[in-house]
C-alpha beads as a LAMMPS data file, in Angstrom:
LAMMPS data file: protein, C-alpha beads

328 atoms
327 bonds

1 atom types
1 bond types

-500.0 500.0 xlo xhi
-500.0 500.0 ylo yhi
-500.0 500.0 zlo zhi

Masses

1 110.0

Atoms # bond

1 1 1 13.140 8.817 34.920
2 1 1 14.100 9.056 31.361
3 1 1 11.940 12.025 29.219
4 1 1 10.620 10.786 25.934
5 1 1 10.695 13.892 23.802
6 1 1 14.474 14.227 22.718
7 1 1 13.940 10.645 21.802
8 1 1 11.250 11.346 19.614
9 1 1 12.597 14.381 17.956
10 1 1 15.861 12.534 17.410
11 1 1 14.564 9.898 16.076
12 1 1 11.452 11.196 13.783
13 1 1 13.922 14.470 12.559
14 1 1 17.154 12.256 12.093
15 1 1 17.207 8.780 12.069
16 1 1 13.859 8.477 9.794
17 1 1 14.786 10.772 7.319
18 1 1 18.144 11.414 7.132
19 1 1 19.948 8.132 8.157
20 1 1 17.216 5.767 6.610
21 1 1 16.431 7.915 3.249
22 1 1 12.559 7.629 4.337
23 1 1 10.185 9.465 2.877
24 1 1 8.129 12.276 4.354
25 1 1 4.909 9.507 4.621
26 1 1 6.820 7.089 5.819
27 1 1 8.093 9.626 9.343
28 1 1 4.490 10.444 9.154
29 1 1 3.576 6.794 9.543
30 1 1 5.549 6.171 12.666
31 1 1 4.813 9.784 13.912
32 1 1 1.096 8.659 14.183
33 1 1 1.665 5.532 15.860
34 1 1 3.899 7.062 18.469
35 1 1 1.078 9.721 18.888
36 1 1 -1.664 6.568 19.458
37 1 1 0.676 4.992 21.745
38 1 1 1.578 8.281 23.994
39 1 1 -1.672 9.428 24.313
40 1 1 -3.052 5.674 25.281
41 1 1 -0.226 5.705 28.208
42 1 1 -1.171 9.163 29.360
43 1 1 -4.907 8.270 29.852
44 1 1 -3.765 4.671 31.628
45 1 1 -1.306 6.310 33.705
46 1 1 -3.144 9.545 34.406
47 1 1 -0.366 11.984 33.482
48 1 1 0.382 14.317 30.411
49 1 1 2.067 12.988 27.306
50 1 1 5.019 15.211 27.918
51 1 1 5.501 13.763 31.486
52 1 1 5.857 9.913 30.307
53 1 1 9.045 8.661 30.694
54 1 1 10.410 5.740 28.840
55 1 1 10.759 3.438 31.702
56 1 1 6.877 3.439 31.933
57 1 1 6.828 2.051 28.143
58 1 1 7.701 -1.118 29.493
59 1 1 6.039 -4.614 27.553
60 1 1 2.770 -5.002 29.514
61 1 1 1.512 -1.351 28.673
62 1 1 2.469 -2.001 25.196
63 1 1 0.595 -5.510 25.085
64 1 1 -2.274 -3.225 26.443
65 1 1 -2.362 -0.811 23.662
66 1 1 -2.300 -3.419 21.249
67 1 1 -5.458 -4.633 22.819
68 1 1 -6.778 -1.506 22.427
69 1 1 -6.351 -0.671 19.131
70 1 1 -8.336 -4.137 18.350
71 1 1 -10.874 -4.092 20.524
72 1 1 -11.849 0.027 21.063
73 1 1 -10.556 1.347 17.924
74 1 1 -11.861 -2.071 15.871
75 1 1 -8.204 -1.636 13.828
76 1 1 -7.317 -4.809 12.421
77 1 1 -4.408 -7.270 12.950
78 1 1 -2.711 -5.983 10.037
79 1 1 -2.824 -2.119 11.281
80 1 1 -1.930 -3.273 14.533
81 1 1 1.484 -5.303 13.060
82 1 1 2.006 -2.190 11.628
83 1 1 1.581 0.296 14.362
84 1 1 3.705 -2.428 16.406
85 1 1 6.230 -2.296 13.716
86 1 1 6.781 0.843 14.353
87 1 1 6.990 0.979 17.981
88 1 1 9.990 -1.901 17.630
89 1 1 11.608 0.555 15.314
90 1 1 11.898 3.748 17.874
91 1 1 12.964 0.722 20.434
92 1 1 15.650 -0.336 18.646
93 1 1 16.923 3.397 17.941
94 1 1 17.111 3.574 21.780
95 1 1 18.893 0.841 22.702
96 1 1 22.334 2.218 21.879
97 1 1 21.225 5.577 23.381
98 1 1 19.565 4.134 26.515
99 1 1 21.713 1.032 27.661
100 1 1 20.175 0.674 30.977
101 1 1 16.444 0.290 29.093
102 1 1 18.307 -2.761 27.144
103 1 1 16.557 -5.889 29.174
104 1 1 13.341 -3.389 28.884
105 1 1 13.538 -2.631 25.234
106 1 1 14.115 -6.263 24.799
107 1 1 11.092 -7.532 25.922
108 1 1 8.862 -4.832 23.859
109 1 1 10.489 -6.245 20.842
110 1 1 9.990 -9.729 21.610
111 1 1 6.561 -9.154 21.705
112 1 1 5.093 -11.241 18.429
113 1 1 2.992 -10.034 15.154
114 1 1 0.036 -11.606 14.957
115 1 1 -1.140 -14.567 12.154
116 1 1 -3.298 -12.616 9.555
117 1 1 -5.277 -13.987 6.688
118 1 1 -3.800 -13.353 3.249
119 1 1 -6.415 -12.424 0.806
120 1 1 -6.496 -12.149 -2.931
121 1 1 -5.728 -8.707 -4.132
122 1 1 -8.316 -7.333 -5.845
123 1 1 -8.001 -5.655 -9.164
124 1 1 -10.137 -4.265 -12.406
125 1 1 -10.195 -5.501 -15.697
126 1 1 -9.618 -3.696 -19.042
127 1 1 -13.266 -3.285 -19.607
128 1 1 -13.312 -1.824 -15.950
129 1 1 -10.480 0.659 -16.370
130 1 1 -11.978 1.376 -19.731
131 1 1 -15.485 2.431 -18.222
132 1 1 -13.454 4.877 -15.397
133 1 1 -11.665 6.510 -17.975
134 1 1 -14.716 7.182 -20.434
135 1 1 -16.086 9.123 -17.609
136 1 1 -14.412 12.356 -17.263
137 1 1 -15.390 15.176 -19.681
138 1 1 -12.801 16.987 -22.198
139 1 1 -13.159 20.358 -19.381
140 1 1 -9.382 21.529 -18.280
141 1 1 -10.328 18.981 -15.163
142 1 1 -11.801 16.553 -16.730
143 1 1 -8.505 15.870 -19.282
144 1 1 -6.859 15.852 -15.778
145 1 1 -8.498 13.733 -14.311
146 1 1 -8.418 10.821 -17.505
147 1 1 -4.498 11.816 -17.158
148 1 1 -4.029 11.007 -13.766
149 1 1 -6.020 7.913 -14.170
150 1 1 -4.496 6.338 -16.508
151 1 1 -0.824 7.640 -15.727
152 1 1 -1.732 5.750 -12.546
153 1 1 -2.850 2.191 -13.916
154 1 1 -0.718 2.281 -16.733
155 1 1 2.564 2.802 -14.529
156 1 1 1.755 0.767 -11.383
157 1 1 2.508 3.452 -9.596
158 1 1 1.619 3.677 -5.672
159 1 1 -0.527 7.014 -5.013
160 1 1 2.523 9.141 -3.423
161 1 1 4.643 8.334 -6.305
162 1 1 1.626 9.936 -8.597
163 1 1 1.066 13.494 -6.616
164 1 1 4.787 14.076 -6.129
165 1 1 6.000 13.188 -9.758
166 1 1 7.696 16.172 -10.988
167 1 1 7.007 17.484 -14.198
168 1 1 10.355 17.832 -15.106
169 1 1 10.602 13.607 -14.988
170 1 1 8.375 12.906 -17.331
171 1 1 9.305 12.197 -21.229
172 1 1 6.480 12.581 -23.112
173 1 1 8.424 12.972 -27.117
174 1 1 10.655 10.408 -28.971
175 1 1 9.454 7.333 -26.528
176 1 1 7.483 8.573 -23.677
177 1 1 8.444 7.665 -20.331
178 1 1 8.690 8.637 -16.633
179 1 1 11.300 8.899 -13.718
180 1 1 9.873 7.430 -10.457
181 1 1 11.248 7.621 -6.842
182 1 1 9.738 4.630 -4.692
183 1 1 10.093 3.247 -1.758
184 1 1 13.327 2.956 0.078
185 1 1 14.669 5.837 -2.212
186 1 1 14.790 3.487 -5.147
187 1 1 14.555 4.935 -8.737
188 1 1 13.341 3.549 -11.420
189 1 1 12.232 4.513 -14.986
190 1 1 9.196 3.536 -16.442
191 1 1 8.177 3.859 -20.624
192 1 1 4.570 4.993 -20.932
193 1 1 2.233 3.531 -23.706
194 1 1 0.870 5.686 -26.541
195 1 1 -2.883 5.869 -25.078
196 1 1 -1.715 6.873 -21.546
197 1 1 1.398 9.347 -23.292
198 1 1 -1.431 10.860 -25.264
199 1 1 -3.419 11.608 -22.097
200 1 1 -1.041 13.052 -20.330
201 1 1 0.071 14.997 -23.226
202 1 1 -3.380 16.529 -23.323
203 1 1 -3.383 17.492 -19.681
204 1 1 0.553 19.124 -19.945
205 1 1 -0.827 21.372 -22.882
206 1 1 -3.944 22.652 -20.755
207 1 1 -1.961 22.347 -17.298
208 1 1 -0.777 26.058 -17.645
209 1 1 1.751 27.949 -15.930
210 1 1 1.623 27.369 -12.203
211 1 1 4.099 27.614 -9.458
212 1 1 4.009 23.934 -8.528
213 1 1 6.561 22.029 -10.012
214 1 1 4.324 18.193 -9.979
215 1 1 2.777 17.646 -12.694
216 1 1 -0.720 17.317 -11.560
217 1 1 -2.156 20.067 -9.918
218 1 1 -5.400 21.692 -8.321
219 1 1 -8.062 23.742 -9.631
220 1 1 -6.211 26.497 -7.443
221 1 1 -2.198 25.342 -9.359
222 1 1 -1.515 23.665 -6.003
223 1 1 -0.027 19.743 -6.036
224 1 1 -2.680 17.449 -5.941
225 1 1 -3.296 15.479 -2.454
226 1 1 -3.797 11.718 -2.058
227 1 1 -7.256 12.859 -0.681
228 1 1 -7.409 14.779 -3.597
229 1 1 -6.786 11.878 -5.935
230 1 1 -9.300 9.668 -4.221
231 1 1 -11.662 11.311 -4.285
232 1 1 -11.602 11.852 -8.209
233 1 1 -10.880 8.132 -8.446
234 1 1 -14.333 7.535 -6.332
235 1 1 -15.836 10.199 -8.327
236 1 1 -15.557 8.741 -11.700
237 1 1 -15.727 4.643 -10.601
238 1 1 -19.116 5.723 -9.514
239 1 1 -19.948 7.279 -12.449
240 1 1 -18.607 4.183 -14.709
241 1 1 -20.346 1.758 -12.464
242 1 1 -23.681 2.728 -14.200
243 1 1 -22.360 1.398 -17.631
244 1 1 -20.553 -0.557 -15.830
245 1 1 -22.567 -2.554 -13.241
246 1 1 -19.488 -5.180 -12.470
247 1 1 -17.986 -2.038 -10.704
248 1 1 -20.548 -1.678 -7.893
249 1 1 -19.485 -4.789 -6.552
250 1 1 -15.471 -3.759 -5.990
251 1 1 -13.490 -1.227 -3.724
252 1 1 -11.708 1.434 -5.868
253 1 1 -8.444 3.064 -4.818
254 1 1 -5.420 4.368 -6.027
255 1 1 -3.824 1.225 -4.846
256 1 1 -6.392 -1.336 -7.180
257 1 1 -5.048 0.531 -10.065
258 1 1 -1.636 -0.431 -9.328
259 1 1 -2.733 -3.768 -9.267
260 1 1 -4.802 -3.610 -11.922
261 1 1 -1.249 -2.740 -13.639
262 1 1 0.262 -5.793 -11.750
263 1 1 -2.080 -8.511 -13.211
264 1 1 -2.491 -7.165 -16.499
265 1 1 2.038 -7.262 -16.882
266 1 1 1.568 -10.491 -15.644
267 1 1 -0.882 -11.805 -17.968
268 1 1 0.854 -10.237 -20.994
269 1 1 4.726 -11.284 -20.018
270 1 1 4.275 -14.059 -17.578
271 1 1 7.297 -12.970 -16.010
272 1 1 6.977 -12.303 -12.289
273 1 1 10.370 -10.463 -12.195
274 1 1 9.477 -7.825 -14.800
275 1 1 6.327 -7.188 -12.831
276 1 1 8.401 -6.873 -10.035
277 1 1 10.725 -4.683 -11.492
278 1 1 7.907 -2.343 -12.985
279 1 1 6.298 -1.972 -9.516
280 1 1 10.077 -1.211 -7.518
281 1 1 9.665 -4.124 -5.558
282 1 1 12.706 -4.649 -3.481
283 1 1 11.564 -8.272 -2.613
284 1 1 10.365 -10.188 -5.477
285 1 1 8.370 -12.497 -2.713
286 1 1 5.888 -9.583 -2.550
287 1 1 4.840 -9.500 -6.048
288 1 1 3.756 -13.342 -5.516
289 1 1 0.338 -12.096 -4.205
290 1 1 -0.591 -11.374 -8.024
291 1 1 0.225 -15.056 -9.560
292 1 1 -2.004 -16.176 -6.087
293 1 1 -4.420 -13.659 -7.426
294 1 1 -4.331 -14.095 -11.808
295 1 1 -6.601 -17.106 -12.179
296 1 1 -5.276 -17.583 -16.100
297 1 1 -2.197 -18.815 -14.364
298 1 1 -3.878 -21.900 -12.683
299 1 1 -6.124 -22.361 -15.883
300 1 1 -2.625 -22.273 -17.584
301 1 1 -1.847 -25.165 -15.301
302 1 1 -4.820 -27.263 -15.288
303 1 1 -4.867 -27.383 -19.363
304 1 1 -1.444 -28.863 -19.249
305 1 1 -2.859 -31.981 -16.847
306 1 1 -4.195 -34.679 -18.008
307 1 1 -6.643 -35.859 -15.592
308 1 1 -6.690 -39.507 -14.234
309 1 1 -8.838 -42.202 -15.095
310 1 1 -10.427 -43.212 -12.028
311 1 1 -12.608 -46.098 -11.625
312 1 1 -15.803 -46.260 -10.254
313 1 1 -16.987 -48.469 -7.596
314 1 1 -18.085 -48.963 -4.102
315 1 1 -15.605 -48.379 -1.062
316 1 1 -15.232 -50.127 2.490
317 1 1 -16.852 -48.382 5.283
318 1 1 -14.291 -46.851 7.988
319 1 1 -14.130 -49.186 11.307
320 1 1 -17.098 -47.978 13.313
321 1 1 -14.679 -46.138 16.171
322 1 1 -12.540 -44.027 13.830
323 1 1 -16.082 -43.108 11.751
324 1 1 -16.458 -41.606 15.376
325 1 1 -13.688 -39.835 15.526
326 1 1 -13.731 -38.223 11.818
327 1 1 -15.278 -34.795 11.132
328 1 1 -18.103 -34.420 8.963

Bonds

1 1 1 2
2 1 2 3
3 1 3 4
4 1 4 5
5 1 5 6
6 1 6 7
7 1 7 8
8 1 8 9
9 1 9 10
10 1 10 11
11 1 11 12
12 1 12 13
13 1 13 14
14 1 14 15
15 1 15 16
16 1 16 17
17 1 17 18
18 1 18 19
19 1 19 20
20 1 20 21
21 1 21 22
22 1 22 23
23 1 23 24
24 1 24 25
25 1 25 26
26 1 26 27
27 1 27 28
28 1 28 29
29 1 29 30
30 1 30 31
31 1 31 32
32 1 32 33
33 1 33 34
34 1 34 35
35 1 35 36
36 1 36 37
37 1 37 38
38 1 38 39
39 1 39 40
40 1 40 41
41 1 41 42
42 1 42 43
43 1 43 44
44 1 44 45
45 1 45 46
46 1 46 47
47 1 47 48
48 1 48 49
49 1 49 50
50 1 50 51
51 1 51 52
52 1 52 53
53 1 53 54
54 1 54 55
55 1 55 56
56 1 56 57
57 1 57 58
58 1 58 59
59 1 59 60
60 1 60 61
61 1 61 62
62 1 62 63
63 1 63 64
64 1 64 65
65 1 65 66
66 1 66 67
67 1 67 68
68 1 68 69
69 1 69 70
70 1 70 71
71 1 71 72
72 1 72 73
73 1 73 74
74 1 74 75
75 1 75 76
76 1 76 77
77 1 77 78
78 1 78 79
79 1 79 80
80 1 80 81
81 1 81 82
82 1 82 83
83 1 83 84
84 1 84 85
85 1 85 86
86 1 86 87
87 1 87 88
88 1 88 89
89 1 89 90
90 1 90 91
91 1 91 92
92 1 92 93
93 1 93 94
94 1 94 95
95 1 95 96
96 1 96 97
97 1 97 98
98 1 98 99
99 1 99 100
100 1 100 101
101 1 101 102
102 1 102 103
103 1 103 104
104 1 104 105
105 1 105 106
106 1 106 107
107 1 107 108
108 1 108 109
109 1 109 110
110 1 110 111
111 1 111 112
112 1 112 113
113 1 113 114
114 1 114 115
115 1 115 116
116 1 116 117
117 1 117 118
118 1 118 119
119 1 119 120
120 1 120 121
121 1 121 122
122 1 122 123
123 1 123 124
124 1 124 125
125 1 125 126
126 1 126 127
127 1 127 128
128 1 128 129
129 1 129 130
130 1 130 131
131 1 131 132
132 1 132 133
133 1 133 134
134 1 134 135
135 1 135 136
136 1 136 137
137 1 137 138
138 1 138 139
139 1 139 140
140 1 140 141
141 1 141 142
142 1 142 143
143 1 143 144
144 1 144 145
145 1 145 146
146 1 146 147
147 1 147 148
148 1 148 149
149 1 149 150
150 1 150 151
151 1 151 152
152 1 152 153
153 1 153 154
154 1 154 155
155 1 155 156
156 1 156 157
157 1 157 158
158 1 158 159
159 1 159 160
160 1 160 161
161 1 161 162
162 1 162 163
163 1 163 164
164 1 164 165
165 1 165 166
166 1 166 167
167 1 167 168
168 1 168 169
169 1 169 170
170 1 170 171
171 1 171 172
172 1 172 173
173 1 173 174
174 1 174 175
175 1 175 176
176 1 176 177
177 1 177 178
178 1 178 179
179 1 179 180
180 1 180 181
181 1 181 182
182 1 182 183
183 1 183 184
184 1 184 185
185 1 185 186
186 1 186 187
187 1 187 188
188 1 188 189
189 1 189 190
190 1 190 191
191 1 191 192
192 1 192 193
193 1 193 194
194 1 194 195
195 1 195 196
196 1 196 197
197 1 197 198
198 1 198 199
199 1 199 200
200 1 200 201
201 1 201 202
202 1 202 203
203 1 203 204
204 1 204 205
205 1 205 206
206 1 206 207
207 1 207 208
208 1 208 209
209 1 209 210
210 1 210 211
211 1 211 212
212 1 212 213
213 1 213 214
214 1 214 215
215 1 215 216
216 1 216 217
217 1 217 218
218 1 218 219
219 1 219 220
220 1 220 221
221 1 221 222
222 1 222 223
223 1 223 224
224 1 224 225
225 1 225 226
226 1 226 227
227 1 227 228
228 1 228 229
229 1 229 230
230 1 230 231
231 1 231 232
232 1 232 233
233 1 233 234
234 1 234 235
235 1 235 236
236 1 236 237
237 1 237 238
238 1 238 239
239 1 239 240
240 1 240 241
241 1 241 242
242 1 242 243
243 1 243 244
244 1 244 245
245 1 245 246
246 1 246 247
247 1 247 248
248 1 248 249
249 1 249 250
250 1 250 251
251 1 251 252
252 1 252 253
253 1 253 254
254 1 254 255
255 1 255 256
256 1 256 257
257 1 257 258
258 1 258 259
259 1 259 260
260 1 260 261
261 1 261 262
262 1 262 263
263 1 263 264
264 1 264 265
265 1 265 266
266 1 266 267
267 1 267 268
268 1 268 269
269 1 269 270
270 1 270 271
271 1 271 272
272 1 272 273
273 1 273 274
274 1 274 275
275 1 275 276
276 1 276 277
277 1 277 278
278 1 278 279
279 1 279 280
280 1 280 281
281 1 281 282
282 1 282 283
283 1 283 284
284 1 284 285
285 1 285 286
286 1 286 287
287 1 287 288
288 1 288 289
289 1 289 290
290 1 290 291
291 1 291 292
292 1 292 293
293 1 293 294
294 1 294 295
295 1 295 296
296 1 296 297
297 1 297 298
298 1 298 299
299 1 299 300
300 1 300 301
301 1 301 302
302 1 302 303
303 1 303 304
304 1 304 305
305 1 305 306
306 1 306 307
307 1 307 308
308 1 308 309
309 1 309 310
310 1 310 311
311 1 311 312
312 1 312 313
313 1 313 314
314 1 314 315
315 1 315 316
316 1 316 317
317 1 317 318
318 1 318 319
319 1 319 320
320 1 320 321
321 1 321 322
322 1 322 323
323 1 323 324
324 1 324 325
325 1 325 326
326 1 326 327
327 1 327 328
């Protein structure tokens, strides 16, 4: 029987971040699945995690723990694509290391995604953004706060870029601008418009002299969390939803600002690749979801039809048999 643990340590302390480039969330990512996984196969097979062996990871338990994750843990198809995702990925880092598991491995990463419905990203409008931004007051957090907020919309950035940005990558004289690492390792360097610049300005002059190098911080000079920035972006889309009311009826996170961003480059370029290349899309494919999304683009469309002239008049009834066998 073939222990697990090397295999994991292996492959969460080298191939993840050192072979692949990922990021420290991204090794977390597949670190939690594994954990879900293990801990399902210990309770089925009534042993300790550290007592699995691979062979006993064979295709029907996984197919099982799928099920579970639907159907105890009520996760959705997409999170379980993605925990499944990442259960292919450790597979295919043993098959070179484990040749006898081959047929075994083969079968676990045969097994399909499943079909999910695509639906429209949602996103804020000016007014919207506006209202969220009005809210904080000009306290040492509060000019934070507004900073990180708009930094955050008016970058497109995702909310691990935002925490971990360094101050030493961001321009803010001459033309401001800021140095982001994305996904996949990929760089890219973003100008920052005078509103947001002067923001951030604000909250560089009041930031103070603290041992953390990002450039947004805690009341206690400690990087801010994602939990940390949620829960200020929560905070103050509550607040605005008051003078706001349109906000009550929408889910705010970090990741709505960012497409917020999306749909308002879109609108103002109509250039798909430049909104693709603002976000660090390595597929322009995925930043299709926000022309599906930007209703001017269809009204764009329609105006440019000219609709037929149809006539009116009255139409032959189907034969009586194929009435029968159309759907109302």
């Amino acid at each position: 029987m073939t222990p697990i643990a090397p295999h994991v340590a292996a492959f969460l302390q080298e191939r993840i971040p050192k072979e692949r480039g990922a990021s420290p969330h991204t090794a977390h990512a597949y670190a939690d699945s594994l954990r879900l996984l293990f801990l399902f196969a210990s309770k089925e097979l009534k042993t300790t995690p550290s007592k699995l062996s691979l062979e006993q990871l064979g295709a029907p338990l996984i197919l099982r723990f799928l099920g579970h994750l639907e159907e105890e843990r009520r996760n959705s198809a997409v999170t379980r694509n993605v925990r499944l995702s990442s259960i292919k990925s450790f597979m295919k880092f043993l098959e070179h290391r484990e040749p006898a598991l081959l047929e075994q491995i083969r079968h676990v990463r045969a097994i399909p995604k499943k079909r999910t419905d695509r639906r429209l990203v949602g996103y804020l409008s000016m007014r919207e953004i506006e209202a969220i931004l009005n809210v904080p007051t000009p306290t040492r957090i509060g000019i934070r706060d507004r900073a990180m907020v708009h930094l955050c919309f008016a970058a497109g950035l995702r909310v691990s870029e935002l925490v971990t940005l360094p101050l030493a990558d961001v321009q803010l004289h001459a033309e401001p601008s800021v140095k982001v690492m994305g996904k996949g390792r990929r760089e890219r360097s973003l100008p920052i418009w005078k509103p947001a610049a002067a923001d951030v300005r604000a909250w560089v002059r009041v930031r103070g002299d603290v041992a953390a190098t990002e450039l947004f911080v805690s009341a206690r000079g400690e990087p801010m969390s994602r939990a940390g920035f949620e829960y200020v972006l929560e905070k103050h889309a509550r607040a605005a939803s008051i003078k706001c009311p349109s906000l009550k009826a929408k889910h705010i996170s970090p990741h709505v600002l960012r497409h917020s961003c999306a749909i308002t480059l879109l609108q103002a370029t109509g250039d798909l690749r430049k909104v693709s290349l603002w976000l660090g899309h390595a597929d322009m494919r995925t930043t299709q979801i926000y022309v599906d999304a930007d209703p001017s683009e269809k009204l764009t469309t329609v105006e440019s039809i000219i609709p037929p002239s149809l006539r009116q008049g009255r139409f032959k009834a189907p034969d009586k048999l194929i009435a029968l066998l159309t759907r109302p």
